[in-house]
C-alpha angles and dihedrals in degrees: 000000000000105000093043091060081052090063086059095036133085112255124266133249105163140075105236092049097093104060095042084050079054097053090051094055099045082056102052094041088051084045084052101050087045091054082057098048097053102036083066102047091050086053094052089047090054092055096031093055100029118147102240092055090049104017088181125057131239128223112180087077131196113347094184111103085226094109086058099043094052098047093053082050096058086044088057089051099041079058102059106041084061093044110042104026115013101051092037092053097039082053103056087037090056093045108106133234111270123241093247091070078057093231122206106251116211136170110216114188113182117208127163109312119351139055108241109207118208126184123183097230130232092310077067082221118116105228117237118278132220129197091200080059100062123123139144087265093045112036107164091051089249113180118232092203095061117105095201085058099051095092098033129117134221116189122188118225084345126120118176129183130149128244118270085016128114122224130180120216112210095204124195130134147221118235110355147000113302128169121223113218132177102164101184087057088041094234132143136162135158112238108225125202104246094007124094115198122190125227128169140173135153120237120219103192119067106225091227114207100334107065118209134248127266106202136200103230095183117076091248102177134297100313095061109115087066098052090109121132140172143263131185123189103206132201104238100260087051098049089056096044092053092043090047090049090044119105119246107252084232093059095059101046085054101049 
């Protein structure tokens, strides 16, 4: 089953990406063998309880404790797949990465209609941010007189991370409800106005010359259609190369 769904699905450059390709296709396997299930039994009870066989109908019904039985048994079951699989697993899956695995830290702030990258600079600390300081030089808010801001970076439609190495992506937006999508990493999270949320995941596979696109995947306005940014997954020579050469987001608010 599940090679067949990867003939129908994007391919896949992260490492959690198996396993979450594996869940999909335990679900729709289980959703296959239920279709099943209950197609027959539709069927049975088409010809058990046919007209022709009991012309009037009874209305005492059942009087077998079966239904109960069964439906006690599906709540057991139900129980236990939350319990002792689904919030286990979402758990570990929304642990993330320890310092020690040294994880890219970014800032990524949806408006309509574009994806603002911020990364907190060597000092590896975002400077503060301002709404009163908004502009369209400037449009995190960043404040120039922080010194904690002076070596960061903001990137427009530009996301950047380096191969075997894990980054978390602090997502929020601006105005309205976006959705942030990299389906060759398998990722996707709305972006909420006053709310940050947190994904991460690490890419195993560097994008070469041809980055790859980042998509809106919530009807966001009008503008929507063009909502499309960038992501390169560097080698890490390449990554520190492209984040030495980059200009410091102060620079340019003050140019």
């Amino acid at each position: 089953m599940r090679n067949f769904l990867a003939k129908y699905m994007p391919p896949d450059y992260s490492a959690h990406g198996p396993a979450l390709d594996q869940l999909n296709a335990v679900v729709h396997t289980l959703m296959l063998i239920l279709f099943v299930i209950w197609g027959l039994l539709f069927a049975y009870m088409l010809w058990r309880f046919r007209a022709s066989k009991q012309p009037k109908a009874v209305y005492h019904g059942t009087h077998s404790h079966l239904s109960t039985y069964a439906e006690a048994g599906v709540a057991v079951v139900e129980v236990i797949l939350l319990v002792g699989f689904s919030i286990p697993l979402w758990y570990r899956w929304t642990q993330r990465p320890e310092p020690a695995k040294n994880p890219i830290e970014v800032r990524l702030v949806a408006e309509q209609f574009a994806w603002n990258v911020h990364y907190p600079g060597p000092d590896g600390v975002f400077g503060k941010m301002n709404v009163k300081l908004v502009s369209s030089s400037n449009p995190l808010g960043l404040d120039p007189n922080d010194p904690t801001a002076k070596d960061d970076v903001v990137t427009l439609n530009q996301l950047h991370m380096q191969v075997n190495r894990p980054i978390i992506v602090r997502i929020t937006s601006k105005d309205v409800i976006h959705s942030f999508s990299l389906p060759y990493m398998r990722v996707k999270q709305d972006a909420l106005p006053g709310m940050e949320v947190p994904v991460h995941f690490t890419p195993i596979k560097t994008s070469g010359t041809e980055p790859w696109e980042i998509a809106c995947a919530q009807l966001c306005g009008l503008g929507h259609y063009r909502m499309r940014g960038q992501y390169h997954v560097h080698t890490k020579a390449d990554f520190d190369k492209w984040y030495a050469s980059e200009p410091r987001a102060v620079a340019n608010i003050s140019g």
